[in-house]
C-alpha positions, 0 to 999 in steps of 0.5 A: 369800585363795585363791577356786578353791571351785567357785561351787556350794561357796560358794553352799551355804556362804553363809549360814552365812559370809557374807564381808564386805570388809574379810576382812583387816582393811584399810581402804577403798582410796579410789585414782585412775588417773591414768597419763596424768600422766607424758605430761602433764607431760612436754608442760608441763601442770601441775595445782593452783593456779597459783600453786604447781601441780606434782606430780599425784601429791603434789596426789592424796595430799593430796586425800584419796587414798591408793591408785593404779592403774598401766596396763600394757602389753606393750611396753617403750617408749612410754605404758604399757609397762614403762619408763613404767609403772615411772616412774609406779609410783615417782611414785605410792609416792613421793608416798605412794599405794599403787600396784597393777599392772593386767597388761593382756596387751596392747600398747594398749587393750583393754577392753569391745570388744577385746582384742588381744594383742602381735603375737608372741603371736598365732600360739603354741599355746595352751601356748606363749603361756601360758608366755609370759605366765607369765614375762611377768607374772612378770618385770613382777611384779618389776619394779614390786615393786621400783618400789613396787608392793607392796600384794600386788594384781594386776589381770589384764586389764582389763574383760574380760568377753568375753576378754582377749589375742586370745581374745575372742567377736566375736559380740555375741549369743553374747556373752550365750550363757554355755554358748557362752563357757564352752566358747570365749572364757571358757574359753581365757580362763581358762587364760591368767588362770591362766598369769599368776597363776601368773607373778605368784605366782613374784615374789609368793607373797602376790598377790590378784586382781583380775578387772575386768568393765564390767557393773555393772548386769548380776549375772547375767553377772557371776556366770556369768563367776566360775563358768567362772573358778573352774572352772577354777582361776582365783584371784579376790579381787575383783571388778573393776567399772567405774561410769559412771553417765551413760555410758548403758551402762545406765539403772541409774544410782543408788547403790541399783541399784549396791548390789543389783548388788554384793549379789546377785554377793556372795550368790552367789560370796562374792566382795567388790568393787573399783570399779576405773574410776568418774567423772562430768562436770562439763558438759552438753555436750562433744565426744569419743569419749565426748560421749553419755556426758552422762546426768544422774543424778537429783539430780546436774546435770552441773556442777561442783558437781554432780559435786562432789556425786556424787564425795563421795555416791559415796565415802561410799557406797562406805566404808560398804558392807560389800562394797566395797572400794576405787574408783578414779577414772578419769583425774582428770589428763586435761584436755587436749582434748575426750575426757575434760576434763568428766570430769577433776577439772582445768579446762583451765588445771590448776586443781583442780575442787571435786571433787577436795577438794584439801586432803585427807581428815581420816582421811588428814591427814599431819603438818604438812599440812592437811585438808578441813574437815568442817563439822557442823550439830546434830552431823552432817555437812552433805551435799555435795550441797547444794553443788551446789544453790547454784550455781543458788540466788539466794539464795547471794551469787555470792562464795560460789558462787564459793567453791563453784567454787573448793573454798574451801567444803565445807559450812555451817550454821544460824546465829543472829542474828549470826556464829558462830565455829568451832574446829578439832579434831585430827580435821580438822572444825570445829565452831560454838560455840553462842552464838547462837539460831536468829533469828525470819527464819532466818538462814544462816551461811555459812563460807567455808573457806581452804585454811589450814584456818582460817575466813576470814569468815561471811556472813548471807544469807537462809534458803534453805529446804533446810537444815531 
């Protein structure tokens, strides 16, 4: 799927062929990025419950997730150069996620406030330095073809809002100019994109793009930067946008304000999206390169449950759009240290946090696994967000919230006047009998939920009112 229709085409047209994701018929991509597990790993840091923690990337797979984002640096030795970054491409396929590559065009991090390109590119023509990336993409393009990479999905740069590799907009008010970056840092942008494409297309005759921007809650910018794209031949599929909500980037912090983001840059390009960075933490406080990134989002407490909650309200929000087509969770493994331990989905002995659902998805159940337990009340599904209201409930036992904390429990029901029992489907979900009726003091049947996707026990325990 080629998008090079200059932007005013694809305005005009429409209303009369709205495109919504999936347009191939391909499932949502519910994905991790998760490449500082190899480093990790190699440390001693181990993830999953103790007694038989391991392999991230197999603990990742049966938690639900099936595809994988892989960094890519220019340099060959080190994190995230080639070598490193073909280890962690066959890590992740051989655990059965679908890996795609993100070709950042530089030898470290370059995001929303750089983008610095490898050292011997720096003083090429701009003809000369094109070539250059042109083979490059076309050679990595292979290479991790050959260690799995085979989803057909490529991520050009990474959020690349005012540039990518050295040709980046200093000023942070021409930044927002978008005449200044359509004839500048857009502009000589464009044609390194279009150089690397044309690299990954010589390995990959089918690829699709990605191009990942950090502004979700900025529509405008996202639209203008497509069109200088397009206008200059640059081939987009998706685009790319990172989601943190409690990061104060902006105070457009709800699913709803993501949602009229994502329709407004679609109304406008026909372009669907790919949240290729999202997380949110799991404590109030925490020290770091991102301690002012601890904005509460309403109805969501910076606790482990609450990030529980967000985690499982997000993917749903994310499966039943139209327009989304995959979201990927930034660093789940990375719980070493202070930068990014809230936001992992590991505490600081490895054991998994109730967000990571750590026995899977019932769509993804794979054979002689097991599942997450759906559990249903009056036939639909109790909302995960009430977990995160029973760890400040007097009326919840402190068993079961600690049964909270520890994902041994994924939801509940109204029960009667004596204990309920419950049987498995072959879809993953339990469903409770209905031989009781409701009693005259409300009584709440709680089901704690074993990993051997069996119940464990029911306990009775007041009603506490938000489950009517």
């Amino acid at each position: 799927m080629k998008k090079s229709i200059p932007i005013s085409l694809l305005i005009l047209g429409a209303a009369a062929a709205v495109l919504a994701f999936p347009a191939d018929g391909e499932k949502f991509r519910n994905g991790a990025d998760a490449n500082y597990a190899p480093a990790l790993a190699a440390g001693g840091h181990t993830w999953g419950p103790l007694e038989k923690s391991g392999d991230i990337f197999s603990l990742l797979r049966r938690a639900g997730y099936d595809s994988f984002r892989v960094r890519v640096w220019t340099g060959e030795e080190g994190d995230f150069g080639g070598a490193y970054a073909e280890r962690t491409a066959r890590a992740a396929a051989g655990a059965g996620l679908d890996p795609y590559p993100v070709i950042f065009l530089s030898p470290e991090w370059a995001d929303y406030v750089k983008q610095p390109a490898p050292a011997e590119w720096r003083d090429l023509s701009p003809y000369k330095k094109a070539e250059r990336i042109a083979r490059y993409c076309e050679e990595t393009t292979r290479r991790l073809r050959a260690a799995g990479c085979t989803s057909g999905l490529y991520e050009i740069g990474n959020e690349i809002d005012f540039g990518i590799c050295g040709e980046f907009e200093p000023s942070w008010e021409k930044r927002f100019d978008f005449a200044h970056m359509r004839r500048n840092a857009w502009g000589h942008a464009a044609g390194l994109i279009r150089a690397a494409e044309a690299g990954v297309r010589r390995s990959d005759p089918q690829a699709r793009f990605i191009l990942h921007l950090t502004q979700w809650w900025n529509p405008d910018f996202c639209c203008a930067f497509l069109a200088a794209m397009q206008e200059q031949g640059v081939e987009v599929d998706y685009l790319g946008l990172s989601f943190f909500p409690s990061s104060g980037l902006s105070p457009r912090q709800t699913f709803s304000e993501l949602d009229e983001s994502v329709r407004k840059i679609h109304a406008r390009t026909g372009i669907p999206v790919v949240i290729c960075e999202y997380a949110y933490p799991s404590l109030p406080e925490f020290g770091g390169q991102f301690a002012s990134w601890n904005r509460e989002v309403p109805g969501y407490p910076l606790s482990e449950a609450g990030q529980a909650a967000w985690v499982a309200d997000f993917l749903a929000f994310c499966r039943e759009h139209p327009l989304i087509a995959g979201a990927y969770y930034w660093s789940p493994e990375w719980y070493q240290g202070e930068t990014w331990a809230a936001f992992s989905l590991f505490r600081p002995d490895g054991t998994p946090k109730p967000a990571l659902q750590a026995e899977g998805a019932p769509e993804n159940k794979q054979p002689g696994g097991s599942s997450t337990l759906t559990l249903l009340y009056n036939d639909r599904e109790c909302p995960a967000s009430l977990l995160a209201k029973s760890e400040s409930d007097p009326g919840v036992p402190a068993e079961l919230k600690a049964a909270v904390r520890a994902g041994d429990i994924v939801g509940w029901r109204r029960g009667g006047e004596k204990a309920v029992t419950g049987t498995v489907r072959e879809n993953g979900r339990i469903v409770f009998s209905d031989g009781t009726r409701f009693s005259a003091e409300g009584k709440t049947a709680f089901a704690v939920l074993k990993k051997t996707a069996e119940v464990s026990r029911l306990l009775d325990t007041p009603d506490l009112g938000y489950l009517q």
